[in-house]
C-alpha positions as a Markdown table, in Angstrom:
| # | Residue | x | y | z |
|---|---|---|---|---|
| 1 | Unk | -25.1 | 26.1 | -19.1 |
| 2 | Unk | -25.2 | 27.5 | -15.4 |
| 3 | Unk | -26.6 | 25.5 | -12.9 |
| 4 | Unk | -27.7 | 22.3 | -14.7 |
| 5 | Unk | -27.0 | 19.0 | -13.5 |
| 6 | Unk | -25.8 | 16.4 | -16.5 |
| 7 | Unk | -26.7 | 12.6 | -15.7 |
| 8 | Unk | -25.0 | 9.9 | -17.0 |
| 9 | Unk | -26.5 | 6.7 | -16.6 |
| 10 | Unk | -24.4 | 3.9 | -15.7 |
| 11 | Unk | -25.3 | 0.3 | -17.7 |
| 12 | Unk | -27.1 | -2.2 | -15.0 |
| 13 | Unk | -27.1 | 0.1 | -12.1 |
| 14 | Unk | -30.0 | 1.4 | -10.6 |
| 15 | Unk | -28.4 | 4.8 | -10.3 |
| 16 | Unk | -26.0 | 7.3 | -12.1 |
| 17 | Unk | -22.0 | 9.3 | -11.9 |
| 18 | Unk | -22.4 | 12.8 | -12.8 |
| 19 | Unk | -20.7 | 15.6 | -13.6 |
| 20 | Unk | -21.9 | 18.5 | -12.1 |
| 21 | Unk | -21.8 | 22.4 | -13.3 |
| 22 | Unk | -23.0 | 24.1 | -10.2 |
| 23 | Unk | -21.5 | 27.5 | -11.0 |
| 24 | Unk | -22.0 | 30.8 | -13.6 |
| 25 | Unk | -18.6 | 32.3 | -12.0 |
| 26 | Unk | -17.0 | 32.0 | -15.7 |
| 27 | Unk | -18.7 | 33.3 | -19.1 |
| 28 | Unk | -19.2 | 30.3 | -21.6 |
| 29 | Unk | -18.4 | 27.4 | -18.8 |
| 30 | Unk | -19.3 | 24.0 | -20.8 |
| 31 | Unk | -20.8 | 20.8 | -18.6 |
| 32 | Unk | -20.4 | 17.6 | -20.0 |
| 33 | Unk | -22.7 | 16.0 | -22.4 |
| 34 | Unk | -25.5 | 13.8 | -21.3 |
| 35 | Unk | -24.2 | 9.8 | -22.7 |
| 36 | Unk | -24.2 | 6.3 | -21.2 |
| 37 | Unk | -21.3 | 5.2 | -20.2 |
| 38 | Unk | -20.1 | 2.2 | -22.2 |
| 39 | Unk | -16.7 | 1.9 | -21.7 |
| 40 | Unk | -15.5 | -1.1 | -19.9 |
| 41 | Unk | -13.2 | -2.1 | -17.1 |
| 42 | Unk | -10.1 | -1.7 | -18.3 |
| 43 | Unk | -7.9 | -5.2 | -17.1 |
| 44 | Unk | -4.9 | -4.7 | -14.7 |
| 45 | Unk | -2.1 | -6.7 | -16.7 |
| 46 | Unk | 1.5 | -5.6 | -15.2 |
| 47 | Unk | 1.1 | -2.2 | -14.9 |
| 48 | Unk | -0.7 | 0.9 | -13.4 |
| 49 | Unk | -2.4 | 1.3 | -9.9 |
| 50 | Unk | -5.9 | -0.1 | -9.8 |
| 51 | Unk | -8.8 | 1.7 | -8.5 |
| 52 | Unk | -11.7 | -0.1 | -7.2 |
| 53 | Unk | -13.3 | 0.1 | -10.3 |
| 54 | Unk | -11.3 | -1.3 | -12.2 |
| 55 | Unk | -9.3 | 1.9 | -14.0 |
| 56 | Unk | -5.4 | 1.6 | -14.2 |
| 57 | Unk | -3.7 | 5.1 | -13.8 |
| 58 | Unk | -0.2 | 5.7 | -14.6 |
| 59 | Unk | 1.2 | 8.6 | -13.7 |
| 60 | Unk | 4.0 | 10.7 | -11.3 |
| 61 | Unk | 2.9 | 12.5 | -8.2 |
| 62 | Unk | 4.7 | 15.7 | -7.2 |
| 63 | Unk | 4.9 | 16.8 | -3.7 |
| 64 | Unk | 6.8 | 19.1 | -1.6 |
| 65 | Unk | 6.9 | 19.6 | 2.0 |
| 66 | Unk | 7.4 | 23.4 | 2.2 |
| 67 | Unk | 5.0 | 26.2 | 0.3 |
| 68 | Unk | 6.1 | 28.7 | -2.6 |
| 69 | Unk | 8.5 | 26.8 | -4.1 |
| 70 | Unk | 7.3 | 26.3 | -7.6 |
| 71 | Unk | 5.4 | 22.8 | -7.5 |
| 72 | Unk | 3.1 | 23.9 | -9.7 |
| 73 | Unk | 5.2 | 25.3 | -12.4 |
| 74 | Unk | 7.6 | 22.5 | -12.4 |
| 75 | Unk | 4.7 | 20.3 | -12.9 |
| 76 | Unk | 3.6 | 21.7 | -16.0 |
| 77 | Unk | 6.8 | 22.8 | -17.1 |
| 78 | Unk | 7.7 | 18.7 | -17.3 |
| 79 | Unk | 4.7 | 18.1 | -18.5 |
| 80 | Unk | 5.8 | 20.6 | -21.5 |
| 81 | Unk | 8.7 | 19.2 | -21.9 |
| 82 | Unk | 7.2 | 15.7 | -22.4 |
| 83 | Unk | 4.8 | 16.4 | -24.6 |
| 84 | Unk | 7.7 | 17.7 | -26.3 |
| 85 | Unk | 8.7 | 14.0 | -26.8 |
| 86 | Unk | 5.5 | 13.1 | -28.4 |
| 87 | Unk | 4.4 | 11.6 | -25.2 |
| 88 | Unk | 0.4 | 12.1 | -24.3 |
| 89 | Unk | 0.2 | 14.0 | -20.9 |
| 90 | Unk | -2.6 | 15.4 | -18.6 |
| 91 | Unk | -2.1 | 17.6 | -15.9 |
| 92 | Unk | -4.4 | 16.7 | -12.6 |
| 93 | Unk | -4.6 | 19.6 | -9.8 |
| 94 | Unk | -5.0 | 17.9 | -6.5 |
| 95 | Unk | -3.7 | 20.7 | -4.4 |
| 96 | Unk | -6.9 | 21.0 | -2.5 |
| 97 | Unk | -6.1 | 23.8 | -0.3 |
| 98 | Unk | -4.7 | 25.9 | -2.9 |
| 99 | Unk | -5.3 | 25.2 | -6.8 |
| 100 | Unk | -5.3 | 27.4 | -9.5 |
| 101 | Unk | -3.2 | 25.6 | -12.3 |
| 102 | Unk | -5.2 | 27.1 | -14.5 |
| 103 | Unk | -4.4 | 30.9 | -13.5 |
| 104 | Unk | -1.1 | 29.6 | -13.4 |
| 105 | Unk | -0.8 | 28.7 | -17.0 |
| 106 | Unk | -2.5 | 31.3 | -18.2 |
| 107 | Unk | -6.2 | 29.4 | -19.2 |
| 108 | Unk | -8.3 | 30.9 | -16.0 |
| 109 | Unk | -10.5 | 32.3 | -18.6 |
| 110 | Unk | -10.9 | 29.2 | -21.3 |
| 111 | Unk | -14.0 | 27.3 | -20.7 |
| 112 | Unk | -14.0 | 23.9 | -19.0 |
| 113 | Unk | -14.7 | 21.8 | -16.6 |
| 114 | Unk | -12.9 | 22.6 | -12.8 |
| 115 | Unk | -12.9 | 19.7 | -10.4 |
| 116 | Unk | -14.7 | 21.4 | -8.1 |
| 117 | Unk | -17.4 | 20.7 | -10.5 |
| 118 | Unk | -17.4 | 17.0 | -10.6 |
| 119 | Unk | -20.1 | 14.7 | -8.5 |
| 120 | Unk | -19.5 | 11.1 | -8.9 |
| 121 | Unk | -21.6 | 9.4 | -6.5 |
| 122 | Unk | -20.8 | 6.0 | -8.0 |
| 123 | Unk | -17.5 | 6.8 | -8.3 |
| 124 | Unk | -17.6 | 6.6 | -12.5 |
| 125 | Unk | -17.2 | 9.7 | -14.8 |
| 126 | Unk | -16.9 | 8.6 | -18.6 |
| 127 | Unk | -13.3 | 9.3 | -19.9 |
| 128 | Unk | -14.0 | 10.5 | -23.3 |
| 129 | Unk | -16.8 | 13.0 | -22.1 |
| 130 | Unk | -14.4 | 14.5 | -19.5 |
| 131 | Unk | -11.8 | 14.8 | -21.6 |
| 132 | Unk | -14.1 | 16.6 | -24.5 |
| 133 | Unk | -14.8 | 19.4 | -21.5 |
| 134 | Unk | -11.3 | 19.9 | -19.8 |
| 135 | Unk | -9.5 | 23.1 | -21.0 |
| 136 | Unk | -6.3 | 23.0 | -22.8 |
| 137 | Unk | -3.4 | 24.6 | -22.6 |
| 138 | Unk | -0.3 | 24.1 | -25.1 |
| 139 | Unk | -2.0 | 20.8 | -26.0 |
| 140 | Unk | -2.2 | 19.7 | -22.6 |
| 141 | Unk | -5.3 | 18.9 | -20.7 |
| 142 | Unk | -5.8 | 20.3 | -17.7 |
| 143 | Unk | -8.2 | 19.6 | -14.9 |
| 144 | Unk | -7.6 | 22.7 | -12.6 |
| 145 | Unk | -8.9 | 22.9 | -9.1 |
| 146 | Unk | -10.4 | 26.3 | -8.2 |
| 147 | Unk | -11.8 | 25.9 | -4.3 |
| 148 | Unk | -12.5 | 29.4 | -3.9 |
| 149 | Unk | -15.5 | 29.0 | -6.7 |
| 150 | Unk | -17.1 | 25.5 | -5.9 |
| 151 | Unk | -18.2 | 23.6 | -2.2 |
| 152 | Unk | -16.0 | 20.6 | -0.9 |
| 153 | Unk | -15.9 | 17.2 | -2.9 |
| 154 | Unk | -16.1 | 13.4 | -1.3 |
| 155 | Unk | -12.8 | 11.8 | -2.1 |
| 156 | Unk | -14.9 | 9.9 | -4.4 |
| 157 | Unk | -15.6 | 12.3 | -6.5 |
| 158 | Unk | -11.8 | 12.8 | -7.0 |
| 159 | Unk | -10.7 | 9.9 | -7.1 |
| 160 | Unk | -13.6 | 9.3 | -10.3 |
| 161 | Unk | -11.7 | 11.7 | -11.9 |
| 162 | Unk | -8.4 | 10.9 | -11.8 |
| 163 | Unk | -9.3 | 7.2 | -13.4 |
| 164 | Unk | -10.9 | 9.3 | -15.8 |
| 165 | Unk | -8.1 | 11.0 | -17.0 |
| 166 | Unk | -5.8 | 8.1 | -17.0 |
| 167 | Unk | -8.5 | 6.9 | -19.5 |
| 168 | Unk | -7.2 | 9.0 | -22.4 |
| 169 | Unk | -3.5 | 10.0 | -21.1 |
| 170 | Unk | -0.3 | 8.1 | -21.1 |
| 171 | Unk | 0.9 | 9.8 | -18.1 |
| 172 | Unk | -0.9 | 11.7 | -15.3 |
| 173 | Unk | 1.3 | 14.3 | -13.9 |
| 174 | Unk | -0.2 | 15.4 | -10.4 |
| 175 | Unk | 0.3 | 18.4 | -8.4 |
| 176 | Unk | -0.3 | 17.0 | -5.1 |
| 177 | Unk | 1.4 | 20.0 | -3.0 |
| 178 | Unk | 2.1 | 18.5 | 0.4 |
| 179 | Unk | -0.1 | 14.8 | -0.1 |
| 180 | Unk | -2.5 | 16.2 | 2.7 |
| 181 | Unk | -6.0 | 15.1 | 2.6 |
| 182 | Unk | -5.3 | 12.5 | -0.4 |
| 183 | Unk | -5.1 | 8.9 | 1.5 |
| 184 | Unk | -8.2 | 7.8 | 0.5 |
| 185 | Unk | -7.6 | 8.3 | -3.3 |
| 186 | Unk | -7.2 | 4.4 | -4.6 |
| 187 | Unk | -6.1 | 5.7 | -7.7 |
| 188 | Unk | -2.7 | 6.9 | -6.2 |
| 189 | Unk | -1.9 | 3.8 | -4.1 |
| 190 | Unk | 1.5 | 3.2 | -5.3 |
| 191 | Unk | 2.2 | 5.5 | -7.7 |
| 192 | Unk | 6.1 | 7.1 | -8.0 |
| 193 | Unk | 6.6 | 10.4 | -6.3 |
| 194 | Unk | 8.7 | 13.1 | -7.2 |
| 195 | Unk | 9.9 | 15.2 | -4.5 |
| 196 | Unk | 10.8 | 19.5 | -4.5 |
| 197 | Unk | 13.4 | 20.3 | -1.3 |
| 198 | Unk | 13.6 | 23.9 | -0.3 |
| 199 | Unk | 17.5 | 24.2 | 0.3 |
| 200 | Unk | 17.5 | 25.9 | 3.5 |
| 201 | Unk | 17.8 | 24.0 | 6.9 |
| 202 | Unk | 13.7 | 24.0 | 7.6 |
| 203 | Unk | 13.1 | 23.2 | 4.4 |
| 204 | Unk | 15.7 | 20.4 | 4.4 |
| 205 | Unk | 13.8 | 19.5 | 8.0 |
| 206 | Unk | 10.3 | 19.5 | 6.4 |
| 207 | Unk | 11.5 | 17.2 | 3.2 |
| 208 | Unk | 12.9 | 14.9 | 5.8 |
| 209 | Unk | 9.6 | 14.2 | 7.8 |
| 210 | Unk | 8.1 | 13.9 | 4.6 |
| 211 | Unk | 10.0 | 11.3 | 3.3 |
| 212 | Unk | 10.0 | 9.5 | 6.8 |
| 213 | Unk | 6.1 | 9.5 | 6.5 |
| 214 | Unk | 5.8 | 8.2 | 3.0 |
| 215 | Unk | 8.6 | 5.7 | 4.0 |
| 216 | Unk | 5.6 | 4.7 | 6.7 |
| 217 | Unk | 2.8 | 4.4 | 4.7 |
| 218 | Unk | 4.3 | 2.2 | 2.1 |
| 219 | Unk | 5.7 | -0.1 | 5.2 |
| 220 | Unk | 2.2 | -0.2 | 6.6 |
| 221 | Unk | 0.2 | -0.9 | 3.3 |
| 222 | Unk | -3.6 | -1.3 | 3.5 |
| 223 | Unk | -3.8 | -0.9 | 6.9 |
| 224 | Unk | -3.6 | 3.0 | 6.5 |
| 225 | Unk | -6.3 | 3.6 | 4.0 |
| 226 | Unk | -7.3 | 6.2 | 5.9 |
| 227 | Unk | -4.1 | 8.3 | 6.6 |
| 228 | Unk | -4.3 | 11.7 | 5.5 |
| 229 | Unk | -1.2 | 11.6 | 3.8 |
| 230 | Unk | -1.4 | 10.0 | 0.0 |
| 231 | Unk | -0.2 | 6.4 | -0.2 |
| 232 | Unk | 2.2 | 6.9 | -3.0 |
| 233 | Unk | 5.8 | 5.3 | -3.4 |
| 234 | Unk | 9.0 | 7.1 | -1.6 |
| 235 | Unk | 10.3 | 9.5 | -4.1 |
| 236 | Unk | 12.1 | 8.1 | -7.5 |
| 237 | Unk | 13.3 | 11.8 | -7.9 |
| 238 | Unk | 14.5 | 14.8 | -5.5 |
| 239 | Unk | 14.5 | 18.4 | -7.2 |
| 240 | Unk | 16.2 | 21.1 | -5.1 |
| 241 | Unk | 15.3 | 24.9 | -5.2 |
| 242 | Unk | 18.1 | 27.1 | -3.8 |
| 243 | Unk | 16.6 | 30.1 | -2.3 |
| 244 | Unk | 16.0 | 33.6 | -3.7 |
| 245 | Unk | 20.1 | 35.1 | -3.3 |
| 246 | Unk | 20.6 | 37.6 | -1.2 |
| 247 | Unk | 23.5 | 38.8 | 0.9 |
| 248 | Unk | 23.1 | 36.7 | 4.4 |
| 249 | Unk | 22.5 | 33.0 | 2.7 |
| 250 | Unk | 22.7 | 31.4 | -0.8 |
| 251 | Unk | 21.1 | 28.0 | 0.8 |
| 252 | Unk | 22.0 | 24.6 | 1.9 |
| 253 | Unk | 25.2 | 23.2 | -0.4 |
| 254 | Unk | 23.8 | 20.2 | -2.1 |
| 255 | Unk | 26.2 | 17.7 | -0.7 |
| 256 | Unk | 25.1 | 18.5 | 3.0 |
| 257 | Unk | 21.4 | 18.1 | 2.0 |
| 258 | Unk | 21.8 | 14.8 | 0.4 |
| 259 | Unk | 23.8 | 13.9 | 3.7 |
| 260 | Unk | 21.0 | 15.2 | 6.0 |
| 261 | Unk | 18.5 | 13.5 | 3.7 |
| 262 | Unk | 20.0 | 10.3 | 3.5 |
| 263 | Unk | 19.9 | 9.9 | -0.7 |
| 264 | Unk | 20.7 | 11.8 | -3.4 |
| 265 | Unk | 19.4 | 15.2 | -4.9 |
| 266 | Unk | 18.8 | 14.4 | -8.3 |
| 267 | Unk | 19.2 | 17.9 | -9.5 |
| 268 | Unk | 19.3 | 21.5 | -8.3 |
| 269 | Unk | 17.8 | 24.8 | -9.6 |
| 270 | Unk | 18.2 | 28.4 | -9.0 |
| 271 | Unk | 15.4 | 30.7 | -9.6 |
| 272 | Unk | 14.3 | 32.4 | -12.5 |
| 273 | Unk | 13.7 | 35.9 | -12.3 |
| 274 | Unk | 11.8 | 36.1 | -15.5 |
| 275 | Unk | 9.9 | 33.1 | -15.2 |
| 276 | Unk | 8.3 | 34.0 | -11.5 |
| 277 | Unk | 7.4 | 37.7 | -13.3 |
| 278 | Unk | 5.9 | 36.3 | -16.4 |
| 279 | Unk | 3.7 | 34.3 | -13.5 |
| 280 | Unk | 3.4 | 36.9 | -11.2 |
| 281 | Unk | 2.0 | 39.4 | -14.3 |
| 282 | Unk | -0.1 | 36.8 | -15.9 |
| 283 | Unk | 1.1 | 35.8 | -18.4 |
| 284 | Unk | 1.1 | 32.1 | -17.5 |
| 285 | Unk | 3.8 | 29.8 | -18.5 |
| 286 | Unk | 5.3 | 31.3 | -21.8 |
| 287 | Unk | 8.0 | 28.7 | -22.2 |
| 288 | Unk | 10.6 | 26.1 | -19.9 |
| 289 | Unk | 13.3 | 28.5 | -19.2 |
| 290 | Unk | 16.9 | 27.3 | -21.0 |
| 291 | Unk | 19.1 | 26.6 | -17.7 |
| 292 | Unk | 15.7 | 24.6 | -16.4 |
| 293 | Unk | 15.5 | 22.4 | -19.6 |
| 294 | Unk | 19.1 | 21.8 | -19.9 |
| 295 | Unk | 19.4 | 20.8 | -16.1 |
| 296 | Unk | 16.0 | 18.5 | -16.6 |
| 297 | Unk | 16.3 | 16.9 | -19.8 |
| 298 | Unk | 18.1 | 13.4 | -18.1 |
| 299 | Unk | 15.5 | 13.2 | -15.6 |
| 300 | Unk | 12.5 | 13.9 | -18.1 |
| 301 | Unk | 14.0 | 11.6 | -20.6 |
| 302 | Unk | 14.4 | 8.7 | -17.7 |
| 303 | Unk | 10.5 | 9.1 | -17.2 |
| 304 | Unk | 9.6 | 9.3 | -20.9 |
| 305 | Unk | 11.5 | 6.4 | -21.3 |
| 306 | Unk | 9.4 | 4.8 | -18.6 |
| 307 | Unk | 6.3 | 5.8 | -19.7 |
| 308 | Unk | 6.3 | 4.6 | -22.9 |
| 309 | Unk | 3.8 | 2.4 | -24.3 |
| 310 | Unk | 5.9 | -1.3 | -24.7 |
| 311 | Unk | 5.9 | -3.5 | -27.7 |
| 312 | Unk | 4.4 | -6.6 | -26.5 |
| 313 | Unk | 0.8 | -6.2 | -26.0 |
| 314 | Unk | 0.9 | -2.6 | -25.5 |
| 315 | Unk | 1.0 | -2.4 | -22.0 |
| 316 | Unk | 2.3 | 0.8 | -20.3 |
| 317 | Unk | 5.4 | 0.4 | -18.4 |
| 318 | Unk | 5.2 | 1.1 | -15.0 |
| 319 | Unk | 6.8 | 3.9 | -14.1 |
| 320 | Unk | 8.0 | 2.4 | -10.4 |
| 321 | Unk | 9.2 | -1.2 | -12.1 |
| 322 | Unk | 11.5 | 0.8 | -13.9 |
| 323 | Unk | 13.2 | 3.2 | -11.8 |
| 324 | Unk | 16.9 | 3.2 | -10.5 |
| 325 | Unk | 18.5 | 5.1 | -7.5 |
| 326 | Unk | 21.1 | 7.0 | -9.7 |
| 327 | Unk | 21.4 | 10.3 | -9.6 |
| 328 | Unk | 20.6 | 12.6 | -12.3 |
| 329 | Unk | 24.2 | 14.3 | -13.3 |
């Protein structure tokens, strides 16, 4: 229902989180439905990063330092591909400056909630009811971020909605784009990164400073709450992305970039043609191209295998207890 505001009331507080419709810009755009909010604090045990209210999100950040290189994609194409392993994923757009996951995959028209549309003054939005409204694509849900159809948020409205989506996910992934404007978000603090390198010699220089200021935020902890750049871990991963071929350069040979970069590049990919048409045509994502699955597949299995819910007390494992430096062959 266009412009209608849905309250929730919170148990013993004087006020209330919301979720907010505040736009008729698509036909048949659901808002949440009114309920109290009775879930409770969820406890920390060994894994997950804690918000301040108490929510424990586990999930894998994806960043790049350079533009048009596919971060997007290649976070919903993992995400595919782990869902594909019976794991229970969520994709979470936090590209603020540019968005559009959803026209990306192909759901721009499905009803749902955006987060553009989400006010949570108290910083709570009620798992289940968000996750009733987010659309869905290949059994995925997907909280898209669309900033050319809704005002600015307060990081606290975004950070509300990440802890609600780690609410009814085993893993978050998040498109992040370059971790600008995200230090605030508690519900990132210490989360693994993985990291897409253009393989060309500014690229290779932007992924550098990159990791040099991640490197700096985990070294200085706390005390830069209020950096600009998210407050995740270093990368666990690198991808690379050679450059489109063409007669004066087929990019940066992988064993100079992990030379210039000081550690490894897990694994390298050339561009698909057909992939970036289906895209650019909009058709969304129509499946995980053959040479990207097969080049993946160790380093999605090594974070299914770390994202699985253990045996004893069924805890999630977290993802950055269980990572190693090897490289991805």
């Amino acid at each position: 229902m266009a412009g209608t505001v849905q309250q929730f009331d919170l148990p013993r507080s004087s006020g209330s989180g919301r979720v907010q419709d505040g736009g008729a810009d698509r036909p048949g755009q659901s808002t949440l439905s009114d309920r109290r909010i009775a879930s409770q604090d969820a406890g920390i045990g060994r894994s997950g990063s804690r918000t301040e209210y108490g929510s424990v999100v586990t999930g894998l950040v994806f960043l790049s330092a350079s533009g048009g290189l596919g971060l997007t994609t290649m976070t919903a194409l993992m995400a595919k591909q782990l869902r594909g392993m019976n794991l229970s994923c969520a994709l979470v757009d936090l590209d603020l400056d540019g968005g559009g996951m959803d026209v990306l995959v192909g759901i721009e028209g499905a009803p749902g909630m955006r987060l553009g549309r989400i006010r949570a003054p108290l910083g709570r939005v009620d798992p289940q009811a968000l996750h009733e409204e987010l659309p869905v694509w290949d059994g995925i849900p997907v909280l898209s971020n669309d900033p050319w159809s809704a005002p600015p948020q307060g990081w606290w409205d975004v950070d509300a909605a990440v802890s609600a989506m780690a609410g009814f996910a085993d893993l978050l992934l998040i498109d992040a784009g370059r971790g600008r404007d995200l230090g605030n978000l508690r519900s990132l603090r210490g989360l693994p990164s993985l990291l897409m390198v253009d393989m060309t010699v500014l690229g290779l220089a932007r992924a550098k400073a990159l990791l040099h200021a991640l490197s700096g935020c985990r070294s200085a902890g706390d005390r830069d709450q209020d950096s600009p750049l998210i407050a995740c871990r270093p990368p666990m991963a690198v991808i690379g992305m050679m450059p489109t071929q063409h007669w004066i350069s087929h990019g940066i040979d992988p064993e100079q970039a992990e030379e210039f970069l000081g550690r490894s590049v897990d694994v390298v990919l050339n561009p698909q043609p057909k992939l970036s048409a289906s895209i650019l045509d909009g058709r969304g994502l129509e499946r995980v191209p053959r040479a990207y699955a097969r080049a993946l597949h160790p380093l999605v299995e090594r974070i299914a295998g770390m994202a699985t819910v253990s045996g004893r007390g069924g805890e999630p494992i977290l993802l950055h207890e269980s990572i190693r430096s090897g490289a991805v062959k």
